[in-house]
CHARMM internal coordinates of N, CA and C (Angstrom, degrees):
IC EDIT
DIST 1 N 1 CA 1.4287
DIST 1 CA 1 C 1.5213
ANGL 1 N 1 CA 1 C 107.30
DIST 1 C 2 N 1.6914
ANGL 1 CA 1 C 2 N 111.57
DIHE 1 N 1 CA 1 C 2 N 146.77
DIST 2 N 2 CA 0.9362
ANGL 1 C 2 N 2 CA 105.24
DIHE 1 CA 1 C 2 N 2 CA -174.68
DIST 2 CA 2 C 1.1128
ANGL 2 N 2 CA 2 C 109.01
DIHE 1 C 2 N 2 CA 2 C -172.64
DIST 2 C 3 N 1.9795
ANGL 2 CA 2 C 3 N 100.24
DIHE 2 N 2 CA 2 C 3 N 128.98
DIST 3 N 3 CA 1.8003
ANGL 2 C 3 N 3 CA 103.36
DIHE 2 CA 2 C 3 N 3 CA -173.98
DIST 3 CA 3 C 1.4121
ANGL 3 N 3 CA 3 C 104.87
DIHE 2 C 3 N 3 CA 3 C 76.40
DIST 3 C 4 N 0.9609
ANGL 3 CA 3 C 4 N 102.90
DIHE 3 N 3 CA 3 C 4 N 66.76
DIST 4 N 4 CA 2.2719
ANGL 3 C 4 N 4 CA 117.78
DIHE 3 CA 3 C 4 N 4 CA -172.09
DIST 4 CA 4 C 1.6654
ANGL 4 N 4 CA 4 C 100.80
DIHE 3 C 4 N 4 CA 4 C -150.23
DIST 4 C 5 N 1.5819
ANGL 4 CA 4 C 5 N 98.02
DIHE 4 N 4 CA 4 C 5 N 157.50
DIST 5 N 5 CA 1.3326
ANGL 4 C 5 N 5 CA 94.01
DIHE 4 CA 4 C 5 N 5 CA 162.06
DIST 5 CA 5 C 1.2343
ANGL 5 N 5 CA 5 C 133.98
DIHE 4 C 5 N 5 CA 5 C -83.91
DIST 5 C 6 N 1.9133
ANGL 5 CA 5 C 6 N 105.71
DIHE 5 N 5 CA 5 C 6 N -21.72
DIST 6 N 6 CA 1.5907
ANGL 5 C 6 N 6 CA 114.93
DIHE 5 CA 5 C 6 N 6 CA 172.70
DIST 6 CA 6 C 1.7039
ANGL 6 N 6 CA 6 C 101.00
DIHE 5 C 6 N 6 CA 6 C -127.95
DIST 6 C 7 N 0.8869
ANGL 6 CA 6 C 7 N 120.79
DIHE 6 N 6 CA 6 C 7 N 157.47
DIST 7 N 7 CA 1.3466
ANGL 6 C 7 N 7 CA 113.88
DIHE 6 CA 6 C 7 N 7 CA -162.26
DIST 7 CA 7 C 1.6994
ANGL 7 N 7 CA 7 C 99.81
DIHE 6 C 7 N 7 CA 7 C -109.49
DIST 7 C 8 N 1.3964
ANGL 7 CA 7 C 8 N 123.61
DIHE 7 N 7 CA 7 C 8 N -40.56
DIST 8 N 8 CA 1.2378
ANGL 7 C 8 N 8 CA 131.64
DIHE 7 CA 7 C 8 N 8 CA 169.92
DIST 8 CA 8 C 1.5929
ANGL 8 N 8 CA 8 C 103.81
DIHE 7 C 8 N 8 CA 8 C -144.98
DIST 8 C 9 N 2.0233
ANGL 8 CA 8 C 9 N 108.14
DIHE 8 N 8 CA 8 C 9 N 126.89
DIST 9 N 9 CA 1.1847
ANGL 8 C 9 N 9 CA 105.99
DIHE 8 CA 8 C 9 N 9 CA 173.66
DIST 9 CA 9 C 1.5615
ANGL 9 N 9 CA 9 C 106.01
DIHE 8 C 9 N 9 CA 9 C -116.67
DIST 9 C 10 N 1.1878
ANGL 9 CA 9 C 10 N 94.98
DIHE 9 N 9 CA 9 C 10 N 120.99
DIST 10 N 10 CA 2.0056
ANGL 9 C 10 N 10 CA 102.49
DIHE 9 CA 9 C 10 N 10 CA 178.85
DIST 10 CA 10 C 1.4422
ANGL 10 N 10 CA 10 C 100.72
DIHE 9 C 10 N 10 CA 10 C -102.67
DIST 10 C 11 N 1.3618
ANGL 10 CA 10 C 11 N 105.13
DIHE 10 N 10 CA 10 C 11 N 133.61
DIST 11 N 11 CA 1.4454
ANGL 10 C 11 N 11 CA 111.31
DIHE 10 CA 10 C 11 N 11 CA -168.10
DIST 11 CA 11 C 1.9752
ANGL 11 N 11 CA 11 C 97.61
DIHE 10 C 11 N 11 CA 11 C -94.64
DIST 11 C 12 N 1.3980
ANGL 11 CA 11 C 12 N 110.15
DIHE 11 N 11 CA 11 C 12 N 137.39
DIST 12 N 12 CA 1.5721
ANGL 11 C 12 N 12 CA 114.51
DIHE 11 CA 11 C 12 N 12 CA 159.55
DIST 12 CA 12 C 1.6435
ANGL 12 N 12 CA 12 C 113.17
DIHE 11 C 12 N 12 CA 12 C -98.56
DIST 12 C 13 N 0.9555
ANGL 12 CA 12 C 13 N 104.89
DIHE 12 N 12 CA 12 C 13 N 42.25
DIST 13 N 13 CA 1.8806
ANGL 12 C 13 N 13 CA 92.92
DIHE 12 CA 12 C 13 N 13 CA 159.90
DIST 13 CA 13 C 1.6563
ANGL 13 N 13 CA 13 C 94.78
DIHE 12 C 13 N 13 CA 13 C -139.86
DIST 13 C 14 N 1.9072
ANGL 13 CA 13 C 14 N 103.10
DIHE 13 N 13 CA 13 C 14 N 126.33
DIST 14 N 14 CA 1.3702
ANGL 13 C 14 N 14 CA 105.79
DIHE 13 CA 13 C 14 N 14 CA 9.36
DIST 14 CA 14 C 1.1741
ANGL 14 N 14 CA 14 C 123.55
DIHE 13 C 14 N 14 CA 14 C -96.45
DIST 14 C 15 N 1.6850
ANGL 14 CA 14 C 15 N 143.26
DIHE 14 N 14 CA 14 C 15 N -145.33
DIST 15 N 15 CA 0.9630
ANGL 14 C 15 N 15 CA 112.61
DIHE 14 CA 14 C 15 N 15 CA -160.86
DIST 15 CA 15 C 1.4178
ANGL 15 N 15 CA 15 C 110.57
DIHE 14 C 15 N 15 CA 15 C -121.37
DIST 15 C 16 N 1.6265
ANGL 15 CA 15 C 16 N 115.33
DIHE 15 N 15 CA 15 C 16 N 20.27
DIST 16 N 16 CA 1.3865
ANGL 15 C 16 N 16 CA 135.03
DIHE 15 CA 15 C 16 N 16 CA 125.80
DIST 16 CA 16 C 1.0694
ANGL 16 N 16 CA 16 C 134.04
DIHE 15 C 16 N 16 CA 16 C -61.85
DIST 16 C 17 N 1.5715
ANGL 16 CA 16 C 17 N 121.58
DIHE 16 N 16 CA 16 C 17 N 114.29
DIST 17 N 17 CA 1.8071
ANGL 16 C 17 N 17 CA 100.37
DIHE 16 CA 16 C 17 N 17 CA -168.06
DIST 17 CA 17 C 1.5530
ANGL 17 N 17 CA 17 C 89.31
DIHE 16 C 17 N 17 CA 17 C -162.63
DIST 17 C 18 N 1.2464
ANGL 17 CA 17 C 18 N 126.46
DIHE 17 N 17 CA 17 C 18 N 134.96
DIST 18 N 18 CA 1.4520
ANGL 17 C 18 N 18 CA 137.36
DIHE 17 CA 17 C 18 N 18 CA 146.12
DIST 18 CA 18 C 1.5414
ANGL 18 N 18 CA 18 C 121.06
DIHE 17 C 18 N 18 CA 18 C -87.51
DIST 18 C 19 N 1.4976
ANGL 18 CA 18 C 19 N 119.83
DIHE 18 N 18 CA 18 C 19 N 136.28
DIST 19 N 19 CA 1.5576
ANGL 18 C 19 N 19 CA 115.40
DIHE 18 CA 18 C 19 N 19 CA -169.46
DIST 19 CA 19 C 1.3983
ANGL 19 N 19 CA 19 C 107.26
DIHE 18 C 19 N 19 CA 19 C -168.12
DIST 19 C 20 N 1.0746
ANGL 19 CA 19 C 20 N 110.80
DIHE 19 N 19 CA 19 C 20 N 116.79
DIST 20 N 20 CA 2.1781
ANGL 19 C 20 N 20 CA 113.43
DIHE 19 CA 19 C 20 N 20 CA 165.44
DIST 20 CA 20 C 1.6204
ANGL 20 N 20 CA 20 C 80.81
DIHE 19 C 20 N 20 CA 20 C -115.13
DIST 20 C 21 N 2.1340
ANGL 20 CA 20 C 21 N 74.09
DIHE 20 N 20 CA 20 C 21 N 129.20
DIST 21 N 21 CA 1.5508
ANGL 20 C 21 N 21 CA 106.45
DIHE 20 CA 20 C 21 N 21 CA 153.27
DIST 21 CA 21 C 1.6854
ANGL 21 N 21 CA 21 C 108.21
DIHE 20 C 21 N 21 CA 21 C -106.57
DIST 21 C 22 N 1.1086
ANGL 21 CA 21 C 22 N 97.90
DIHE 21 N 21 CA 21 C 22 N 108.63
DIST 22 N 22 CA 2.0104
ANGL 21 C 22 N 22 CA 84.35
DIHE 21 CA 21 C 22 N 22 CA -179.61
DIST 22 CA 22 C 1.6549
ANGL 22 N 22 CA 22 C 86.23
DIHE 21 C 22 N 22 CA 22 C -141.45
DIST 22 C 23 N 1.7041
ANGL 22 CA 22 C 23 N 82.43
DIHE 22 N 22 CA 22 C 23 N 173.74
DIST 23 N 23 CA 1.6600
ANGL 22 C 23 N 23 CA 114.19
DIHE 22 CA 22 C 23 N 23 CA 172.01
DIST 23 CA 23 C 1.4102
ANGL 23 N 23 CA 23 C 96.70
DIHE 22 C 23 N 23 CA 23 C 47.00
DIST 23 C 24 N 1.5544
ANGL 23 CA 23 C 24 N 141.61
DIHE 23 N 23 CA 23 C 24 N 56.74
DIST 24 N 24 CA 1.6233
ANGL 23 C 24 N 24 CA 117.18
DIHE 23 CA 23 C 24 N 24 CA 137.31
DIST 24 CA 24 C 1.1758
ANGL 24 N 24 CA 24 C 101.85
DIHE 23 C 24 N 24 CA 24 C -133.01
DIST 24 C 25 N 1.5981
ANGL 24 CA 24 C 25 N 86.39
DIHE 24 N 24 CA 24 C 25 N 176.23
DIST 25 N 25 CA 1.8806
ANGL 24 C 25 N 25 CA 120.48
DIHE 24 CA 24 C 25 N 25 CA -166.92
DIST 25 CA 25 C 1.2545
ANGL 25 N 25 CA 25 C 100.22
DIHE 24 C 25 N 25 CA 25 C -92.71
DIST 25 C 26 N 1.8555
ANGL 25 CA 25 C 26 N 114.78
DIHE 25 N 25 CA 25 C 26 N 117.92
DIST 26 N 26 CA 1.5389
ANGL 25 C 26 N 26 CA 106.32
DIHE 25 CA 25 C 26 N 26 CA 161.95
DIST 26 CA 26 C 1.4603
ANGL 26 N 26 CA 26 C 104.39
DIHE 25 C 26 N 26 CA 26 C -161.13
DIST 26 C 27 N 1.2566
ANGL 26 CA 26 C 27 N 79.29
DIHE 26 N 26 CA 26 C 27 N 139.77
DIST 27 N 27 CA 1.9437
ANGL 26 C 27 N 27 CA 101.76
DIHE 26 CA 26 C 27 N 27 CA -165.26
DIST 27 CA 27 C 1.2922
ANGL 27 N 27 CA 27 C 105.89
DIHE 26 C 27 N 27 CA 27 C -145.55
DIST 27 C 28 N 1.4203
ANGL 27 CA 27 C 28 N 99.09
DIHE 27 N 27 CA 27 C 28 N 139.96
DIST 28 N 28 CA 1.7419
ANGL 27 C 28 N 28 CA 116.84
DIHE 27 CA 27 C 28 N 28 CA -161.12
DIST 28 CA 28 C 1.0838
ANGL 28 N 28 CA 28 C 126.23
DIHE 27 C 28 N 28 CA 28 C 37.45
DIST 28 C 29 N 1.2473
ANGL 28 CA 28 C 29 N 98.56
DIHE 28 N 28 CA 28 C 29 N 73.10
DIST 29 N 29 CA 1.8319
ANGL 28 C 29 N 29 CA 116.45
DIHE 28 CA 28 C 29 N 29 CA 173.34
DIST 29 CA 29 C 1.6672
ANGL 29 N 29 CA 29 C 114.67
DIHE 28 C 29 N 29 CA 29 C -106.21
DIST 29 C 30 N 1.2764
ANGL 29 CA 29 C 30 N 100.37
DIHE 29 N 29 CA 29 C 30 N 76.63
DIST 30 N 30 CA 1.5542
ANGL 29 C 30 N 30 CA 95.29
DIHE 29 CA 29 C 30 N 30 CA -173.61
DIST 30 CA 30 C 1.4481
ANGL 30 N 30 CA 30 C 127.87
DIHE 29 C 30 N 30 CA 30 C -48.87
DIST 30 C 31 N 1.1608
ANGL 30 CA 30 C 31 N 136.71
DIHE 30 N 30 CA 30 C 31 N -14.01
DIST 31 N 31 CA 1.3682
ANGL 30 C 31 N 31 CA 128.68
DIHE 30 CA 30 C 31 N 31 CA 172.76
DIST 31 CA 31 C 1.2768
ANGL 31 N 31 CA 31 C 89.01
DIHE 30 C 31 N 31 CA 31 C -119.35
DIST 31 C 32 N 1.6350
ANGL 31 CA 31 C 32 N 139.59
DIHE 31 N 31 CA 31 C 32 N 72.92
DIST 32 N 32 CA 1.8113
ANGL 31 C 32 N 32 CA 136.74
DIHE 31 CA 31 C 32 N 32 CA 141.23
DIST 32 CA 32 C 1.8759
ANGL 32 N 32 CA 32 C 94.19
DIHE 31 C 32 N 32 CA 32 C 101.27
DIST 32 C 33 N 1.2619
ANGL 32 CA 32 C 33 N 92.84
DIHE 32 N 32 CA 32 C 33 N 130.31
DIST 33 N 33 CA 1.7977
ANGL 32 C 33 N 33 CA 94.59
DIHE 32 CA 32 C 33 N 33 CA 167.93
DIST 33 CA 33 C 1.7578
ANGL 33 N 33 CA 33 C 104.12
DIHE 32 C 33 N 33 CA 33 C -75.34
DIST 33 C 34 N 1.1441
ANGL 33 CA 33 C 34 N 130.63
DIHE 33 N 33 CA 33 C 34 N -38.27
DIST 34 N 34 CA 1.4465
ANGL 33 C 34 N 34 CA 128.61
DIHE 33 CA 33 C 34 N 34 CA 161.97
DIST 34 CA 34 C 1.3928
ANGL 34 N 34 CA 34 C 123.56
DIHE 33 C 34 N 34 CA 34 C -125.62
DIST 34 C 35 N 1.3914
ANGL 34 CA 34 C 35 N 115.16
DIHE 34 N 34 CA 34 C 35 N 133.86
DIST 35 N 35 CA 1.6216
ANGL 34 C 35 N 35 CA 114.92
DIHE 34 CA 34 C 35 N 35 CA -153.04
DIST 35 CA 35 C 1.8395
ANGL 35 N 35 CA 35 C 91.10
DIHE 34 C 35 N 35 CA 35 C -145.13
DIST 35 C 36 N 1.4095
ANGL 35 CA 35 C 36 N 111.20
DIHE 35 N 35 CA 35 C 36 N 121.46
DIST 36 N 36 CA 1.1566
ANGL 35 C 36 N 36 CA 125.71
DIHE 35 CA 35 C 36 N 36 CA 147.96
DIST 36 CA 36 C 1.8261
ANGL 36 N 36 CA 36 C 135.38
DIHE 35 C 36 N 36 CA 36 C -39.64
DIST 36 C 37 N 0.7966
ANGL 36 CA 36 C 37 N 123.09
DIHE 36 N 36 CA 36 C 37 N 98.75
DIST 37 N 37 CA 1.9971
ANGL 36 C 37 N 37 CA 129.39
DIHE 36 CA 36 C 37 N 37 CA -164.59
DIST 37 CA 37 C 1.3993
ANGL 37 N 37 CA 37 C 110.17
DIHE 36 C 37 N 37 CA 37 C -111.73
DIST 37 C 38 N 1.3903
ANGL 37 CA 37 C 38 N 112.49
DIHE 37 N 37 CA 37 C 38 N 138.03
DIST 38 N 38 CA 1.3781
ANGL 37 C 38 N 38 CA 121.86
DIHE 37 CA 37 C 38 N 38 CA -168.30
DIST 38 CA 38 C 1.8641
ANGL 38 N 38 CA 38 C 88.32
DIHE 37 C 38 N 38 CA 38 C -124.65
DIST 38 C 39 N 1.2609
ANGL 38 CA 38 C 39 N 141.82
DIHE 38 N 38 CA 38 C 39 N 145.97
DIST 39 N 39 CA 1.3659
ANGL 38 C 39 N 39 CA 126.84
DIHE 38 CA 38 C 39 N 39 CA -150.37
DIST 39 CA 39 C 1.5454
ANGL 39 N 39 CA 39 C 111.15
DIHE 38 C 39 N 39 CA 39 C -48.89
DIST 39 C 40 N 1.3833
ANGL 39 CA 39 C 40 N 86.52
DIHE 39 N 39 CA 39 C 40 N 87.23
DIST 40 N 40 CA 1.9798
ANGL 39 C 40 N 40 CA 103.49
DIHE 39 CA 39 C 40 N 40 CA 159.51
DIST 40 CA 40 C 1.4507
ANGL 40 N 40 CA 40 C 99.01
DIHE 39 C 40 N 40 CA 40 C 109.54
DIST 40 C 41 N 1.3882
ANGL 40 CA 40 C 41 N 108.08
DIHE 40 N 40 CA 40 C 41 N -44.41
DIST 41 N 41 CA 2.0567
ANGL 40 C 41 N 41 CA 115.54
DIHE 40 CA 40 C 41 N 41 CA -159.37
DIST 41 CA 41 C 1.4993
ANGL 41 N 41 CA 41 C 102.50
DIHE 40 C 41 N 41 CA 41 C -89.23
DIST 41 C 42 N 1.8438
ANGL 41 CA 41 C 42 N 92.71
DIHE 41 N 41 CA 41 C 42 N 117.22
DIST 42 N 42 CA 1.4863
ANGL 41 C 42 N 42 CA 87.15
DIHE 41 CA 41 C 42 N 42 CA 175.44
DIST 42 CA 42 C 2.0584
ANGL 42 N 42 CA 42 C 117.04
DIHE 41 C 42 N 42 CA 42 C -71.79
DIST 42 C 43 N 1.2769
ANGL 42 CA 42 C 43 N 89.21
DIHE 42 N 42 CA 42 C 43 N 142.61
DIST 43 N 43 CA 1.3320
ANGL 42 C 43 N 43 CA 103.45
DIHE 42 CA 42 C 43 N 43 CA 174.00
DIST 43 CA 43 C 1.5173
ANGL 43 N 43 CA 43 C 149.01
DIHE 42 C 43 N 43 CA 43 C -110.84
DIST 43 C 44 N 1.3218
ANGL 43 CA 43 C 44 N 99.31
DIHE 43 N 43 CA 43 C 44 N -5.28
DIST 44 N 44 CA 1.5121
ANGL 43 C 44 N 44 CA 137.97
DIHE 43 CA 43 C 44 N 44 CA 171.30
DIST 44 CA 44 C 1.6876
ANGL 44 N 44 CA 44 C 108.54
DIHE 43 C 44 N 44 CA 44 C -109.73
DIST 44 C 45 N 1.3425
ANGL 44 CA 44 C 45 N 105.55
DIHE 44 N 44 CA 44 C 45 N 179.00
DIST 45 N 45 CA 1.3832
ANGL 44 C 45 N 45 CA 111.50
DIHE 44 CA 44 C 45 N 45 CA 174.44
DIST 45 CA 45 C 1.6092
ANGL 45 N 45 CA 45 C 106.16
DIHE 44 C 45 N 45 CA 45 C -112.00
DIST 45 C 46 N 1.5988
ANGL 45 CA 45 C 46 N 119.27
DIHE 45 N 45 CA 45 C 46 N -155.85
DIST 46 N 46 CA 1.2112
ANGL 45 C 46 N 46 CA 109.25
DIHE 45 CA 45 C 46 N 46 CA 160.47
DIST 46 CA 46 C 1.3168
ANGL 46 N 46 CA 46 C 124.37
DIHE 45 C 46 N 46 CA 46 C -72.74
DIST 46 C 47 N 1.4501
ANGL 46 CA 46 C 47 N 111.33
DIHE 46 N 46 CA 46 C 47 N 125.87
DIST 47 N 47 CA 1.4505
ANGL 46 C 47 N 47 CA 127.05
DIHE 46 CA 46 C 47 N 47 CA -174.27
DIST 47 CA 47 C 1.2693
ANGL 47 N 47 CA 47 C 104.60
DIHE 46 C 47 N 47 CA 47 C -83.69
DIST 47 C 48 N 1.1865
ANGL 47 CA 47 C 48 N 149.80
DIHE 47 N 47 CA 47 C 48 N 20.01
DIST 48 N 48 CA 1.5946
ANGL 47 C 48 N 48 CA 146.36
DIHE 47 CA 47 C 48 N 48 CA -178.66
DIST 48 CA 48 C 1.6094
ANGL 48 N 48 CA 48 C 100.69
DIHE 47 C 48 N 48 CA 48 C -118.21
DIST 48 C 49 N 1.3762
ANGL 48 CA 48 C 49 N 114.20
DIHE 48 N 48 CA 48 C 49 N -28.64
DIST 49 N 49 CA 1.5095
ANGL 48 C 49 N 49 CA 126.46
DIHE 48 CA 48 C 49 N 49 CA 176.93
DIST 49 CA 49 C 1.5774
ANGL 49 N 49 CA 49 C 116.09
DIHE 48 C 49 N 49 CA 49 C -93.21
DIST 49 C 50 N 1.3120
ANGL 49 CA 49 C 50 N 116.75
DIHE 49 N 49 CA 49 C 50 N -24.27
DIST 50 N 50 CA 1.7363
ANGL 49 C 50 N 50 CA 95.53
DIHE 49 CA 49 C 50 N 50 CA 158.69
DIST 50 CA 50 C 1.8751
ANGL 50 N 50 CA 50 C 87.76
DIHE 49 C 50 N 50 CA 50 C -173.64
DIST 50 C 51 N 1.2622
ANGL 50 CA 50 C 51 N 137.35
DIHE 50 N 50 CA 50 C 51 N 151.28
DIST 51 N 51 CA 1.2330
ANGL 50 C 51 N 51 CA 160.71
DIHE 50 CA 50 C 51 N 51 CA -142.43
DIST 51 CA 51 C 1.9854
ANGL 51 N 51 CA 51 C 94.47
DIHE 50 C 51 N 51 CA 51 C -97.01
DIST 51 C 52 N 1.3226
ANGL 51 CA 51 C 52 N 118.59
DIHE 51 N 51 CA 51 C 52 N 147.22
DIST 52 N 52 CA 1.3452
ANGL 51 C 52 N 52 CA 132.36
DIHE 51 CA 51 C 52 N 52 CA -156.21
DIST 52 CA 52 C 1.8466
ANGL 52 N 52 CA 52 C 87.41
DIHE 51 C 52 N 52 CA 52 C -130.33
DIST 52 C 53 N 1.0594
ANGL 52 CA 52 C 53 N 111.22
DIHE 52 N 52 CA 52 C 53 N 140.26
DIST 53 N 53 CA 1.4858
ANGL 52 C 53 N 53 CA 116.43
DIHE 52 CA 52 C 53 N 53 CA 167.36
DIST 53 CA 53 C 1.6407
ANGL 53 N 53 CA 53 C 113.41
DIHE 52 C 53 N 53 CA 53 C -75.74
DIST 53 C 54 N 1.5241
ANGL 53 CA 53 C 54 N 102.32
DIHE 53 N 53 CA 53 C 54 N -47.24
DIST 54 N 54 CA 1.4787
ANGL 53 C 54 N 54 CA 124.70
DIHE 53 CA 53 C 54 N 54 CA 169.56
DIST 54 CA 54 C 1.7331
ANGL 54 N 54 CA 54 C 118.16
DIHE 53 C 54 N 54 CA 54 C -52.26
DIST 54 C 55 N 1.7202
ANGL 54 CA 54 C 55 N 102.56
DIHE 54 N 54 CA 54 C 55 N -13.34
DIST 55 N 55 CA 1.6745
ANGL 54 C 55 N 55 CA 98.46
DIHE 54 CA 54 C 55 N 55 CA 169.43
DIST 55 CA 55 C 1.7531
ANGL 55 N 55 CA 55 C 84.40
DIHE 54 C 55 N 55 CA 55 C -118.93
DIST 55 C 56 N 1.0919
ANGL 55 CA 55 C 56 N 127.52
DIHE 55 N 55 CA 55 C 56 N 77.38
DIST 56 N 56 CA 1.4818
ANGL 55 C 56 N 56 CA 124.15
DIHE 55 CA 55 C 56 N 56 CA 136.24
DIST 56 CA 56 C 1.1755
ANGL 56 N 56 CA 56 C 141.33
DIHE 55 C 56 N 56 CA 56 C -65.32
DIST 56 C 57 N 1.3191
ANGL 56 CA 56 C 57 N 104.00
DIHE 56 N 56 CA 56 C 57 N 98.83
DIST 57 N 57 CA 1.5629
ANGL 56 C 57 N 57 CA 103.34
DIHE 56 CA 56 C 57 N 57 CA -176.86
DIST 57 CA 57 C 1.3685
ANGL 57 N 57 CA 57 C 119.85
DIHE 56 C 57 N 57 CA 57 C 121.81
DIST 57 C 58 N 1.5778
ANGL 57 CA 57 C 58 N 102.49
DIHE 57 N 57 CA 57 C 58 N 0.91
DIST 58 N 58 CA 1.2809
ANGL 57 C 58 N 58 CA 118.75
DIHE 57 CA 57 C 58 N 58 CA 157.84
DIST 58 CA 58 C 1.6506
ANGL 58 N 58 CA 58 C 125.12
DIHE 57 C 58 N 58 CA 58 C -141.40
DIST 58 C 59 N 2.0715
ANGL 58 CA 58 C 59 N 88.60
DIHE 58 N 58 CA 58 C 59 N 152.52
DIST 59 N 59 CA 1.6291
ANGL 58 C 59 N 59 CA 95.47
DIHE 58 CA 58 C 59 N 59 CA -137.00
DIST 59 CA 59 C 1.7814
ANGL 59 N 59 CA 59 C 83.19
DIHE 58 C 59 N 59 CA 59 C -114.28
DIST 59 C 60 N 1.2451
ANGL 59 CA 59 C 60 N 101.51
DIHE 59 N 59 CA 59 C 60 N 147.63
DIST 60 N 60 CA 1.4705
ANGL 59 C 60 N 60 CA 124.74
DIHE 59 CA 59 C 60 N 60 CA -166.52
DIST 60 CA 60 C 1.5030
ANGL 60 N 60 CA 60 C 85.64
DIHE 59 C 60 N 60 CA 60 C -135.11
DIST 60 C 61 N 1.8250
ANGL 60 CA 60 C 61 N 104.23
DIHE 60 N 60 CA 60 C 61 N 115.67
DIST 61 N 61 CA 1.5406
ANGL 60 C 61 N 61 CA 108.84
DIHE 60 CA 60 C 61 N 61 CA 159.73
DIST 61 CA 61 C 1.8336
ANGL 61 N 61 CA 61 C 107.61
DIHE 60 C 61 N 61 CA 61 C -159.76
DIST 61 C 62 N 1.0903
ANGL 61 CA 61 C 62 N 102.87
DIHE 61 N 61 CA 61 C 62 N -179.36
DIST 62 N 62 CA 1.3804
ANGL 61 C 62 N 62 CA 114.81
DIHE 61 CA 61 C 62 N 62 CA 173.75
DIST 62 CA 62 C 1.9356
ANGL 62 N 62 CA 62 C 113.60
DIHE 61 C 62 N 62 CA 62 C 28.35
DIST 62 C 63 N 1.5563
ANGL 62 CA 62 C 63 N 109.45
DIHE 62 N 62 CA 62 C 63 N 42.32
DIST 63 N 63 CA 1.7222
ANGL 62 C 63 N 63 CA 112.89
DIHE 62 CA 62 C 63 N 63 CA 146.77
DIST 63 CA 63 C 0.8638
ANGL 63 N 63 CA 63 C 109.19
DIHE 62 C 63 N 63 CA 63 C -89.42
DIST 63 C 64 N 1.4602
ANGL 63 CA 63 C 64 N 105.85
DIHE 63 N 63 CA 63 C 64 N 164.62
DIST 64 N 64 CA 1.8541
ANGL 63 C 64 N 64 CA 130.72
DIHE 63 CA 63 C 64 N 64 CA -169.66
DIST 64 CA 64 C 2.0274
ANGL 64 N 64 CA 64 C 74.10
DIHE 63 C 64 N 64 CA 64 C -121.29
DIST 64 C 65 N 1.6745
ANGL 64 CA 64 C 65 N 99.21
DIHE 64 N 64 CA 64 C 65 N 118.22
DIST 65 N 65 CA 1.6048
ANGL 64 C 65 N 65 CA 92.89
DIHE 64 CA 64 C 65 N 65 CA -178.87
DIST 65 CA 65 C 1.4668
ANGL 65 N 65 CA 65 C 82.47
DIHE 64 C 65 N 65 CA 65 C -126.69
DIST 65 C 66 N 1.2400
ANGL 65 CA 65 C 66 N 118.76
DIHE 65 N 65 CA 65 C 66 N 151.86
DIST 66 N 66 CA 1.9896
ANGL 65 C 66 N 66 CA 124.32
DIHE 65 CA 65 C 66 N 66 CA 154.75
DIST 66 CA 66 C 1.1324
ANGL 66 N 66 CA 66 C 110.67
DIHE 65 C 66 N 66 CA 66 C -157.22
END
COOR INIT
IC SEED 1 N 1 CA 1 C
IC BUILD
């Protein structure tokens, strides 16, 4: 992804959830290359830059983000 405002939005509802985000390309994502969403409203920050309690249970590894 590229040239977006969110680069990947993984939704937490409900608020059981298993999820790998791995292996993608994303650059210039002005609001977070991966961002936690509650219907539509992000609710987390960027999840590739430090881990959210509120995304439990999902694993953010190995993107190429800039």
């Amino acid at each position: 992804m590229r040239r977006t405002g969110i680069g990947i939005s993984i939704s937490l509802v409900p608020k059981q959830r298993n999820a790998v985000i791995s292996g993608n390309v994303i650059a210039d994502a002005t609001r977070g290359a991966v961002v936690g969403t509650e219907y539509g409203k992000a609710v987390t920050g960027d999840l590739t830059k430090a881990p959210d309690a509120r995304a439990a249970g999902v694993r953010v590894e190995g993107n190429a983000v800039g």
